[in-house]
N, C-alpha and C positions, 0 to 999 in steps of 0.2 A: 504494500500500500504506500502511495508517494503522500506527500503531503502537499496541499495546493497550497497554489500562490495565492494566500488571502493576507497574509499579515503585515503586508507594506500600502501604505497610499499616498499617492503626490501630494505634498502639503508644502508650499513654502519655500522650493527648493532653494531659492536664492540666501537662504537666511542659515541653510544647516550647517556650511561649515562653519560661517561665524559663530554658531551658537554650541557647537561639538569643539571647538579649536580656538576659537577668541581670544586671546593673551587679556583683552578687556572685559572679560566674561569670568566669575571666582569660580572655582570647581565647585561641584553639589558634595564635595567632602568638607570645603571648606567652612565648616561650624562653627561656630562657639560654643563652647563650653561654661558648666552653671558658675563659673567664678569670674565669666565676663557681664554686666550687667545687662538688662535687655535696655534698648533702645525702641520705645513705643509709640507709635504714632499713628493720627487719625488715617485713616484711608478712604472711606465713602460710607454714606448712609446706606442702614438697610434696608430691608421691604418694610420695616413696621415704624420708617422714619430716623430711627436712633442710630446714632454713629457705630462705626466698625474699627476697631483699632488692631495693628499689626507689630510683629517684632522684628525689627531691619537687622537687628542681631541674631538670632535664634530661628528667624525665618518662621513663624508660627503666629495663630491667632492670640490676640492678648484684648479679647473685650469682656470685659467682667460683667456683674445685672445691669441691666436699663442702659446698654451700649456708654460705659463709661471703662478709661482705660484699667488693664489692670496692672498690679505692681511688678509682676511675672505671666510673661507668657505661657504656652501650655508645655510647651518645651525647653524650658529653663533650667530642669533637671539636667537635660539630656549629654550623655557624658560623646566628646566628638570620637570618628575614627581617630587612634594612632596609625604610625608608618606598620605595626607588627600588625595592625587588623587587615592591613593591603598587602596581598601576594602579587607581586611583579609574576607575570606571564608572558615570556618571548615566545609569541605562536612561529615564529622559525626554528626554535630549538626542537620543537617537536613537529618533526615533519611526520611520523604515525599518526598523528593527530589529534586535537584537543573539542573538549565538548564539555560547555559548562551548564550548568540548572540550577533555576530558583529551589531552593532548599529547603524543607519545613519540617517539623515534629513528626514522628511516625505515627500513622493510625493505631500503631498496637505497639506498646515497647513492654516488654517483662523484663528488659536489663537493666541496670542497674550506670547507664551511661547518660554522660551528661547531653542535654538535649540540642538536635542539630538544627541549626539554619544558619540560614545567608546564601551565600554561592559555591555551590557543589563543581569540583574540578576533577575529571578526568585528561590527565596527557600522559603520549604516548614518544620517547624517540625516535622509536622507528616502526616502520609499515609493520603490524603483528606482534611489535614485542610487547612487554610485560606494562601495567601503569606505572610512570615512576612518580605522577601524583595523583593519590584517591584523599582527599581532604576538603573541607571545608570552611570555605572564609568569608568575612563578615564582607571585604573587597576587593576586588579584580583589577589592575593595573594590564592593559594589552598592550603591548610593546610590539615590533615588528617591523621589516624594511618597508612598507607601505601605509605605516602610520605618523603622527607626529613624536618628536623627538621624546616627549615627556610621555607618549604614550595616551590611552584614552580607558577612564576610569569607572568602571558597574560596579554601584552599590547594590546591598543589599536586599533594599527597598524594592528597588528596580526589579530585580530580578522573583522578588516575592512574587509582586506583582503580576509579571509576567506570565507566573505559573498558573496564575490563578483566571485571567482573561484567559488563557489557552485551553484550559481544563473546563471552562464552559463553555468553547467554541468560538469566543471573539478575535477579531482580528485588531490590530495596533496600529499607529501612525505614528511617526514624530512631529512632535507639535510643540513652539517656540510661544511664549509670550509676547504677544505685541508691545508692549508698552517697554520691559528690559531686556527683552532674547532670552530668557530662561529656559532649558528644556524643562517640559511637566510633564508629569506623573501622576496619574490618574487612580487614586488608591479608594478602597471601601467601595461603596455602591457603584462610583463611577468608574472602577474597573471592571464592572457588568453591566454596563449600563451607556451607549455611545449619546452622546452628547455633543453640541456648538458652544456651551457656555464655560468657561473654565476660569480656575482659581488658581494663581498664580503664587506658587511657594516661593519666589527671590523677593517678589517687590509686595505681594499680600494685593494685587487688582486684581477685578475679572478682565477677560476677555473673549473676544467671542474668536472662534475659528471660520474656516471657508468651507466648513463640511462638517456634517456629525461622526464623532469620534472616539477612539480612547488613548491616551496620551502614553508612548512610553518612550523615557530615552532609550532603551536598549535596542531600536529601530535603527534610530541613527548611527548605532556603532556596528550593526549588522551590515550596513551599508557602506562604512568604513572600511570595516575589513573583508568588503567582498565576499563576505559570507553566502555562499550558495544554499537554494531549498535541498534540503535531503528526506530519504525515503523513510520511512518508519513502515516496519511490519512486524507480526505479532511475534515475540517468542517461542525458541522452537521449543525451549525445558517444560517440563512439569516438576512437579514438589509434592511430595506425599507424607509428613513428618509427623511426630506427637511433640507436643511441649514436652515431657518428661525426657527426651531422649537430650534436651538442649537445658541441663540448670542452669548457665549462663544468661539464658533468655534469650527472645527474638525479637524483632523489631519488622515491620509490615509498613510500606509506603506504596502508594499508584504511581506507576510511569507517567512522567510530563515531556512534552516535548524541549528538548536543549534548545536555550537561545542561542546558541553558537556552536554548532556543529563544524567539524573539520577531518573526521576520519571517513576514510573512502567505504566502507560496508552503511549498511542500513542501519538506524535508530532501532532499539527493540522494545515491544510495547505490553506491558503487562501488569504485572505484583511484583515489584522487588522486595525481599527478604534480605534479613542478615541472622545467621542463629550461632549464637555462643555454645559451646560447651563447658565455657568457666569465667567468672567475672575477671581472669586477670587476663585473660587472654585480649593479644592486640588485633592480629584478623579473626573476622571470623572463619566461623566453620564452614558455613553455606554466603555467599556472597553474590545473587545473582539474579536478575528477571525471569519471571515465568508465565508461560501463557497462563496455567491452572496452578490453584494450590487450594491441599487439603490439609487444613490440620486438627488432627484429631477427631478423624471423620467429618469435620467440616468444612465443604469446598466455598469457597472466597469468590466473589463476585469483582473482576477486575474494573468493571466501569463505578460499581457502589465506594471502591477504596479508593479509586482514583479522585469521585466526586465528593467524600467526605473528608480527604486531605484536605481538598480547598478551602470548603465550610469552614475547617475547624480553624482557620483561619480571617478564615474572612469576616472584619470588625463587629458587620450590620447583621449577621446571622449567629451573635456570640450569644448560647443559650436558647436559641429557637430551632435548631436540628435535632429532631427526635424520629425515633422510630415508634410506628404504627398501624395499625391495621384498617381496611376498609370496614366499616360497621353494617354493612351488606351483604357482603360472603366473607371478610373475615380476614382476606389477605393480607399480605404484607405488603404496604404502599413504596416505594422507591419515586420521589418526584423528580421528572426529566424536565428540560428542557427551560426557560423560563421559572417555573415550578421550584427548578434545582436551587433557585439564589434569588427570589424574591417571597417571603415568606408570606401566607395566605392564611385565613379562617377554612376555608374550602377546599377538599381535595380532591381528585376526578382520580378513582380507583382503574387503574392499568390492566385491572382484569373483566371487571363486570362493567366497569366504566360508568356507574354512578357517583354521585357527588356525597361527601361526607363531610362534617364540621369536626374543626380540631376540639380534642378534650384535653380538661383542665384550664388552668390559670391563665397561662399565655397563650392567646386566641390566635397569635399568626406563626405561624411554623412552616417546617419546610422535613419534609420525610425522608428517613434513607433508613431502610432496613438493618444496616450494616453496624449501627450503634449495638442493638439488642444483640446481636450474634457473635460480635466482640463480645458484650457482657457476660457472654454464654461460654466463650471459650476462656475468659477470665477465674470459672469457675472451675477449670482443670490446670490450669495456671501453677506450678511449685510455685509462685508467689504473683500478690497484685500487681496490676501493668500499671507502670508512672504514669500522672497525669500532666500534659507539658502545655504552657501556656506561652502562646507569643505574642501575645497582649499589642496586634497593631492597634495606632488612635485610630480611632474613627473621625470619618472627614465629611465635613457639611461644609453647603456653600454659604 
């Protein structure tokens, strides 16, 4: 299976390499830190009249009640990258090829390892040989004879992001701020959701684009390095395992498609696993994508793990993905499509295809079987699966 060419569109061309390369442009690493004070200032009225205040330091919202400034913005905590959080990457060193992914918490972890995101790296020296990096880091520095001298920098964010519009089907654009050239990043609802209106993280104004969209910089460094579409087809392994066979623990994630592929074979599309046979151990034991996997007589749904990584990420559905059944015949509802990441009172049963209302306290939900059957396999578990929180903010306009 190839992957189409949906996730570029002409936006702007005359403005992307000033805003990818600009010496007059700061890097989106370049933060402050909470022992720089915020710098806050008016920016424009909201819809209900009252001012909107912004942080030129911190780069984040700062309006407190009744649109008055506040003393700290919302990110004034926030501690910046260092140089150790950025892996330099020379993609000419590894002519086997290199392929990186947005990186997130495992759907199921029983080990006892501290929890992963940011940017997942595979590279290779040579065509077939071994990885000489399987690691992940909070930032990517791309180096290479056909980029600039300092190289071009994917954060975290970005890349979160990324996994997260792909894994519902959306395609991307690079999209620049009118007003300062910012590349934006389209996070929480509005990286499901394509849109003309946007909010600009460098300077804190809207502005409108020339098309409805979803913002990501990691378009524009696609296009930098020449990145070609590559194929993605299913795995050919299968996985048949019991937790007991693994005390070390497993750890369960859906395949996302690499923002930057460079090895010449196919992407593989599946469940990747990792399983311990002992908490001190550095690889694991099993390391690898599979079309099917059973564990402990329970076969795993690859499209449910793939779409509940996202979820569990994703800000605006934090606490409204549940699993449950049609109230009609009974089944187990899995919500596709739109359904998957806009949460609803109403749900249209996949099997009998009646309408059902969500039960309990929180009236808008979004179903995915795949909660409960975790839960199920947590009860065969030699110990409880950690529960990891990557706590993105949520972003209104």
């Amino acid at each position: 299976m190839t992957r189409k060419t949906t996730n570029r569109m002409t936006q702007r061309q005359v403005s992307r390499q000033r805003s990818l390369f600009g010496p007059e442009l700061p890097s989106t690493l370049q933060m402050a830190g909470p022992d720089i004070p915020c710098n806050v200032v008016a920016i424009e009225k909201r819809r209900d009249g009252k001012m909107r205040h912004w942080c030129l330091t911190h780069r984040a919202d700062a309006t407190a009640k009744g649109g008055t400034p506040a003393k700290k913005c919302r990110l004034a905590h926030r501690l910046p990258l260092s140089d150790e959080d950025i892996k330099p990457l020379d993609l000419d060193q590894y002519l086997g090829g290199v392929a990186l992914w947005g990186a997130v918490p495992a759907v199921y972890d029983t080990t006892r390892r501290p929890m992963d995101s940011g940017i997942h790296i595979h590279a290779r020296p040579k065509p077939g040989s071994k990885k000489e990096l399987d690691f992940t880091y909070r930032a990517v520095r791309l180096v290479g004879k056909n980029l600039p001298d300092n190289g071009i920098v994917v954060n975290e964010a970005d890349a979160i992001y990324y996994m997260i519009s792909s894994v519902f089907g959306f395609s991307m654009c690079f999209v620049t701020c009118t007003h300062c050239g910012w590349p934006h990043l389209d996070k929480d609802w509005f990286s499901v959701h394509p849109h003309r209106r946007h909010l600009c993280s460098g300077c804190g104004k809207h502005f409108y684009d020339s098309v409805r969209g979803i913002g990501n910089p990691i378009i524009g460094v696609q296009e930098a390095c020449n990145a070609d579409e590559h194929g993605i087809e299913p795995a050919a392994r299968k996985l048949d395992i019991k937790q007991s066979e693994f005390p070390g623990g497993i750890q369960i994630w859906g395949s996302n498609p690499a923002f930057l592929w460079t090895q010449p074979k196919h992407e593989e599309e599946g469940i990747h696993v990792h399983a311990f046979l002992m908490d001190v151990q550095d690889e694991p034991e099993i390391d690898d994508t599979f079309s099917e996997v059973v564990i402990d007589g329970v076969r795993l749904d690859h499209r449910m793990v793939r779409v509940l990584m996202a979820q569990n990420v994703l800000p605006s559905l934090s606490g409204r993905v549940r699993s449950m059944e049609c109230s009609k015949c009974g089944n187990s509802q899995f919500d596709a499509g739109e359904a998957a990441y806009v949460p609803a009172t109403m749900h249209t049963c996949i099997d009998c295809g009646r309408q059902f209302p969500t039960r309990g306290q929180t009236k808008k939900t979004v179903a995915n079987p795949l909660l409960a059957i975790l839960n199920d396999l947590a009860k065969h578990s030699p110990r409880p699966p950690q529960e990891h929180q990557l706590n993105l903010m949520p972003e209104t306009l």
